[in-house]
N, CA, C and O of each residue as an XYZ file, in Angstrom:
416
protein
N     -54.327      2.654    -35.316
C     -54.340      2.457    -33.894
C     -54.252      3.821    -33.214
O     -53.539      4.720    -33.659
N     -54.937      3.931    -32.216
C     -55.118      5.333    -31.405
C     -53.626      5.025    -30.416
O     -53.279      4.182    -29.589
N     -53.100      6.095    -30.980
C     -51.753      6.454    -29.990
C     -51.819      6.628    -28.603
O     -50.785      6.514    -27.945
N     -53.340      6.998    -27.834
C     -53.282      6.860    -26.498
C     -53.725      5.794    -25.833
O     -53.516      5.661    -24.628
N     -54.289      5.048    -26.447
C     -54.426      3.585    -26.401
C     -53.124      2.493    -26.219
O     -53.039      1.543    -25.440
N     -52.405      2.855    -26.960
C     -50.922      2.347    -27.366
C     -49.807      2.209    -25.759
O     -49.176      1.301    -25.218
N     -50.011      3.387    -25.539
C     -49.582      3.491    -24.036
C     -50.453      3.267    -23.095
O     -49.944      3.319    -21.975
N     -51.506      3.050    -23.112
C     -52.475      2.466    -21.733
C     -52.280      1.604    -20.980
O     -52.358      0.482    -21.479
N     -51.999      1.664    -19.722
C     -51.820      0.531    -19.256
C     -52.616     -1.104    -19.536
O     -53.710     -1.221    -20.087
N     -52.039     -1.902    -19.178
C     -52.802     -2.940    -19.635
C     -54.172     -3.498    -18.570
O     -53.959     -4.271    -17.636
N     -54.988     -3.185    -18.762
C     -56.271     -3.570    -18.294
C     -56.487     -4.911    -17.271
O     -57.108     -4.885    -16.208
N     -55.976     -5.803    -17.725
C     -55.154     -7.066    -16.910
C     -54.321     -7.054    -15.720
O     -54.378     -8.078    -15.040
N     -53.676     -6.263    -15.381
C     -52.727     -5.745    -14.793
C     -51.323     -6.222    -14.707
O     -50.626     -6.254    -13.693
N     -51.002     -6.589    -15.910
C     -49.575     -7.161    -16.262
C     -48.044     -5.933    -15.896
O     -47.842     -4.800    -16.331
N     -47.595     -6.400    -15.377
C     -46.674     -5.086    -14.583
C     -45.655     -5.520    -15.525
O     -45.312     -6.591    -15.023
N     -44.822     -5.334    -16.775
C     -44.071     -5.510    -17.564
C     -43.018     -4.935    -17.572
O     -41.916     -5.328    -17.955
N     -43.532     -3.368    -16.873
C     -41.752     -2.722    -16.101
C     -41.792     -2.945    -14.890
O     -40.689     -2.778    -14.370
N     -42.728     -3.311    -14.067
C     -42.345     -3.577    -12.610
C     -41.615     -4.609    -12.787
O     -40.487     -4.597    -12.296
N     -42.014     -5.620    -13.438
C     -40.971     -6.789    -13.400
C     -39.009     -6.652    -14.281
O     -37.936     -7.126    -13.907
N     -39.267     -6.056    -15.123
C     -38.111     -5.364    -15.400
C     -37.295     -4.702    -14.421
O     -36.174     -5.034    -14.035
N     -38.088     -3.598    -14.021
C     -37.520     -2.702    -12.660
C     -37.178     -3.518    -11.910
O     -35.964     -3.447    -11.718
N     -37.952     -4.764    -11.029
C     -37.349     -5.689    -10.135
C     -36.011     -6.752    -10.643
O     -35.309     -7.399     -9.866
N     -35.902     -6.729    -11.972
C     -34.873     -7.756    -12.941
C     -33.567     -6.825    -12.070
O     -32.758     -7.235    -11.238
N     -33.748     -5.515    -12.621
C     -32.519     -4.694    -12.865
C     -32.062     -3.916    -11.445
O     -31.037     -3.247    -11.315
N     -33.125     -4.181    -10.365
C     -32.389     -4.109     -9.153
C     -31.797     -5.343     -8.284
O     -31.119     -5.326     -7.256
N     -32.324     -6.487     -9.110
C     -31.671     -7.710     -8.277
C     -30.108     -7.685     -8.862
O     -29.174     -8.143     -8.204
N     -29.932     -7.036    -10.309
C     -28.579     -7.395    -10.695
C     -27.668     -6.620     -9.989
O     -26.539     -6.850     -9.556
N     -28.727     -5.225     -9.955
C     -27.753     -4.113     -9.394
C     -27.404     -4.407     -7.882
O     -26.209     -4.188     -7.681
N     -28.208     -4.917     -6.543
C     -27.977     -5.582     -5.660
C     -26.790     -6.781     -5.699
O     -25.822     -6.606     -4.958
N     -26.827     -7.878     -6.460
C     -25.767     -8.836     -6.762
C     -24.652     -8.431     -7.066
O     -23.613     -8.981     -6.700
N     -24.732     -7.127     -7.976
C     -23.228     -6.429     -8.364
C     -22.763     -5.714     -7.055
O     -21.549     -5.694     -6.853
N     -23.472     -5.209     -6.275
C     -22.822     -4.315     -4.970
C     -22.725     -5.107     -3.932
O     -22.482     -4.540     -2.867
N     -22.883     -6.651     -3.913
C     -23.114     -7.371     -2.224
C     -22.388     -7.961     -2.397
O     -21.646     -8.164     -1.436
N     -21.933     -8.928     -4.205
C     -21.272    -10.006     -4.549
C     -20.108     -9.394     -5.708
O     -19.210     -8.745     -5.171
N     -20.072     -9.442     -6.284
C     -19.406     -8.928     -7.662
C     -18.464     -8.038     -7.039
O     -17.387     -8.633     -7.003
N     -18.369     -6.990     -6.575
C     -17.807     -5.772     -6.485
C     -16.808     -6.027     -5.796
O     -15.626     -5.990     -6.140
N     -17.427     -6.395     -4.417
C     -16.281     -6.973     -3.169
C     -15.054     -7.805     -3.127
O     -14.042     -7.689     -2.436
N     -15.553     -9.108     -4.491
C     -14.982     -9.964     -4.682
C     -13.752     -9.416     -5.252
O     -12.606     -9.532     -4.816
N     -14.286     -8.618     -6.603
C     -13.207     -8.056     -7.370
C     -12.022     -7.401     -6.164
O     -10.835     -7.712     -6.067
N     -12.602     -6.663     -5.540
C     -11.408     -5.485     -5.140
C     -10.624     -6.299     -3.829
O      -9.701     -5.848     -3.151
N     -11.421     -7.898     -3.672
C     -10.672     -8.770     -2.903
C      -9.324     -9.389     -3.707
O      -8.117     -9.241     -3.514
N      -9.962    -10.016     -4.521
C      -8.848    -10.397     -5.825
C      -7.670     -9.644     -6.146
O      -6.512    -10.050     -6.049
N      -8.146     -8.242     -6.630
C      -7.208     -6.884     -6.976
C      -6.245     -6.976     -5.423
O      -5.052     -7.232     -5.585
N      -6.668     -6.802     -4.157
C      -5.634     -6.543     -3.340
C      -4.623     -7.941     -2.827
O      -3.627     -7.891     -2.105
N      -5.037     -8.743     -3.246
C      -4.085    -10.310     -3.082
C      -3.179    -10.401     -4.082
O      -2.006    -10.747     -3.939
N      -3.917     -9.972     -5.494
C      -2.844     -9.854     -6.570
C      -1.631     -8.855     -5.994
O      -0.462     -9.244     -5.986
N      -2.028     -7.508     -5.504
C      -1.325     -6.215     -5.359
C      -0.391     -7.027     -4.323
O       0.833     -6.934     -4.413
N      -1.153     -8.020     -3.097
C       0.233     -8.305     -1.865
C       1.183     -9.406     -2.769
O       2.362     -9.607     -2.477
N       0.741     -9.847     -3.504
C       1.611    -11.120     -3.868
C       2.556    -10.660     -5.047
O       3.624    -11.256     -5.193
N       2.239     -9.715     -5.822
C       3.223     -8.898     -6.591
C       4.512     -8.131     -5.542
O       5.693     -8.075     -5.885
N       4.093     -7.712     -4.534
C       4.644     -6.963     -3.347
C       5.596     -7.664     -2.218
O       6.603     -7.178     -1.705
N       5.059     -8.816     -1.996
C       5.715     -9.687     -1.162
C       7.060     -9.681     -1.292
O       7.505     -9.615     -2.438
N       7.808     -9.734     -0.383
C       9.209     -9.989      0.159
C       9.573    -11.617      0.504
O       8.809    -12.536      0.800
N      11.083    -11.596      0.342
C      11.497    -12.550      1.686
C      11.433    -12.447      3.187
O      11.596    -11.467      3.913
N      11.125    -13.835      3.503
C      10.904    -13.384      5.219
C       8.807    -12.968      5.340
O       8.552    -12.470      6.436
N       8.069    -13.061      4.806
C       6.641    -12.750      4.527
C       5.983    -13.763      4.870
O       6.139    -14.793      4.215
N       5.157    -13.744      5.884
C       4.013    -15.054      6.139
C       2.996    -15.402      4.731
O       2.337    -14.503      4.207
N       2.983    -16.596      4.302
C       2.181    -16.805      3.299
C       1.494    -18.148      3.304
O       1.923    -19.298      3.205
N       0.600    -17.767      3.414
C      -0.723    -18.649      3.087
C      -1.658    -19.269      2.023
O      -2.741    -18.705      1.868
N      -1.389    -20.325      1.290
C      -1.940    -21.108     -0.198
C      -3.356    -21.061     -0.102
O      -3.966    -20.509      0.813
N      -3.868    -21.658     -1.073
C      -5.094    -21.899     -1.024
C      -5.330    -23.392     -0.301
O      -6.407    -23.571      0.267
N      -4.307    -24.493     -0.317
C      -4.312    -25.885      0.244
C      -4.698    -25.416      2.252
O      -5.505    -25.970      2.998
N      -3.978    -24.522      2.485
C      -3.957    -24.313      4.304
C      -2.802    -24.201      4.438
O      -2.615    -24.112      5.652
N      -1.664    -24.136      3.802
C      -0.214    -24.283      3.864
C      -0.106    -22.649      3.930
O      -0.452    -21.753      3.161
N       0.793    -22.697      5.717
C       0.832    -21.636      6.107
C       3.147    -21.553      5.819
O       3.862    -22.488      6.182
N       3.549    -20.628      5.339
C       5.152    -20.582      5.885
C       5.642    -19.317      5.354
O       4.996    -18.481      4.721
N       6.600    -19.293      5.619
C       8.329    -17.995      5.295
C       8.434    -18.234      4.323
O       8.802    -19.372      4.032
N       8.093    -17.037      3.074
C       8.723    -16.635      2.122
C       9.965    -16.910      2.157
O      10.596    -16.596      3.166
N      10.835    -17.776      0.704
C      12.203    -17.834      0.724
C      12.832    -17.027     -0.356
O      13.798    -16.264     -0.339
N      12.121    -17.356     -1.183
C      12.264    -16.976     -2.469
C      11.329    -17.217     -3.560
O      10.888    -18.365     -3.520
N      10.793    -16.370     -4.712
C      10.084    -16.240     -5.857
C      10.144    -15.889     -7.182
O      10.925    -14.951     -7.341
N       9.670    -16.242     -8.116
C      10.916    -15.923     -9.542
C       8.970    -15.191    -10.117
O       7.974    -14.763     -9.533
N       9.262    -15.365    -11.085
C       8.027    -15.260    -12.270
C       6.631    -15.410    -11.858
O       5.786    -14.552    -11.602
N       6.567    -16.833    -11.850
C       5.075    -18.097    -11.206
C       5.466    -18.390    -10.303
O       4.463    -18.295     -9.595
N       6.693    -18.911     -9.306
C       6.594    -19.723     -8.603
C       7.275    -19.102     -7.330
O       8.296    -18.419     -7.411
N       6.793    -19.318     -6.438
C       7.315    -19.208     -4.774
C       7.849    -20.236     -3.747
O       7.242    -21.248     -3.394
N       8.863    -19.906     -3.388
C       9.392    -20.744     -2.149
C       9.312    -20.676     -0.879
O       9.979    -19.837     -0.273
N       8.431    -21.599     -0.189
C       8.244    -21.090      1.178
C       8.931    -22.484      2.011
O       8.910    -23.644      1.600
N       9.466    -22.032      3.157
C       9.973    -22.701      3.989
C       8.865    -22.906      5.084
O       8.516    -21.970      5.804
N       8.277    -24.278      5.194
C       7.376    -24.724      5.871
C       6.899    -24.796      7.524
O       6.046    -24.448      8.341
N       8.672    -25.830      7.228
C       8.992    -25.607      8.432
C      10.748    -25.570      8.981
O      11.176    -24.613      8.335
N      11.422    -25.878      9.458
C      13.013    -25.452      9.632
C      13.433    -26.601      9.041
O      13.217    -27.709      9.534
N      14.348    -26.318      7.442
C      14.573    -27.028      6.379
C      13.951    -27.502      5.452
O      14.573    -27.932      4.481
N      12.349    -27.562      5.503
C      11.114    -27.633      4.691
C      10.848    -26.808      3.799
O      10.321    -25.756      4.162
N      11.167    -27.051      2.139
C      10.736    -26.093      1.949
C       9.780    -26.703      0.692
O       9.809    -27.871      0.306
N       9.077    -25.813      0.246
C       7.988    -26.080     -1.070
C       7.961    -25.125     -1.466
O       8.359    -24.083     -0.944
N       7.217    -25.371     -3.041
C       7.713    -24.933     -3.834
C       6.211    -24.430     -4.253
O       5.578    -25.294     -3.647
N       5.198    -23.606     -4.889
C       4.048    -23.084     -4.980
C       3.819    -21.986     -5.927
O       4.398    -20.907     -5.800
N       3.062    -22.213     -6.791
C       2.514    -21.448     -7.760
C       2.084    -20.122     -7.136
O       1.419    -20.206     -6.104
N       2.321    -19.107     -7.536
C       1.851    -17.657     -7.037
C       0.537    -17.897     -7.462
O      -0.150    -17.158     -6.756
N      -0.284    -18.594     -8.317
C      -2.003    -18.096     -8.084
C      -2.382    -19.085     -6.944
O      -3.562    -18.916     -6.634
N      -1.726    -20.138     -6.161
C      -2.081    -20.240     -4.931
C      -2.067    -19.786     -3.774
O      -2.577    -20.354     -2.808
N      -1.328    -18.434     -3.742
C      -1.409    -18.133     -2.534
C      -2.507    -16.687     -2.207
O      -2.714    -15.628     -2.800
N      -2.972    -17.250     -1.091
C      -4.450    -16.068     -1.040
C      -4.217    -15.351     -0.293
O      -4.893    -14.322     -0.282
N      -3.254    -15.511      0.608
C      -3.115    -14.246      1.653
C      -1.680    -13.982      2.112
O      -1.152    -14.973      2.616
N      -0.800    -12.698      2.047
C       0.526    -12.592      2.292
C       0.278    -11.389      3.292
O      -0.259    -10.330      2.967
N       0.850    -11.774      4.835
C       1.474    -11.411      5.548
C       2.679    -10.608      6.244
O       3.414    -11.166      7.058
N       2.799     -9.574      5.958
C       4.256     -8.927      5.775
C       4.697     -8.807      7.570
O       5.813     -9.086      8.008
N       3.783     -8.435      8.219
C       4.216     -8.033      9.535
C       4.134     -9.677     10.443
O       4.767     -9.906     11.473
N       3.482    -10.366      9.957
C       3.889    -11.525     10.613
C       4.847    -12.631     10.210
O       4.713    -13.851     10.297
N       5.443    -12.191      9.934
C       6.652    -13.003      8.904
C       7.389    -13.887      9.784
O       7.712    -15.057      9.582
N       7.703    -12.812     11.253
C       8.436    -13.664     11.522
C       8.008    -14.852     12.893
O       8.939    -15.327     13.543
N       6.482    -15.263     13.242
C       6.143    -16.430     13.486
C       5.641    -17.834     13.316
O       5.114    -18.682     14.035
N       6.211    -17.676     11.457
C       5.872    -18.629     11.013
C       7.221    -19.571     10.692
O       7.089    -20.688     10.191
């Protein structure tokens, strides 16, 4: 086989790295619009909920908004509402509040 033949484009016009090239910028697009953001969303909820105090506005994944009471290991205590309190898994809560603590 003639070696410059070998590399010739294909006569047909089959684009075999254009379509590659387009594969590997849709991933690279999906990783920077979707993927990326998500992560360093995740990373900073983990970072507030490791961080959280008593007295901290906190918000579940259910809509259950209240006052940090107390938290051990897994689990968190939030006071709902005045004498309400529940009881909640730390991977439910998605958003902690430190400066609004105290209108909830």
């Amino acid at each position: 086989m003639n070696p410059i033949l070998f590399f010739a484009a294909d006569p047909e016009g089959g684009g075999g790295f254009a379509s590659l090239f387009f594969l590997i910028a849709i991933f690279v697009i999906f990783y920077f619009f979707i993927i990326r953001p998500q992560s360093k969303k995740q990373k900073e909820i983990s970072r507030k909920v490791s961080e959280m105090q008593k007295g901290d506005k906190i918000i579940t994944s259910g809509g259950v908004v209240g006052k940090l009471v107390s938290s051990d290991e897994e689990s968190a205590l939030l006071e709902v509402d005045e004498g309400v309190k529940i009881r909640f898994m730390k991977n439910a809560i998605v958003d902690v509040n430190p400066e609004k603590g105290q209108s909830a």
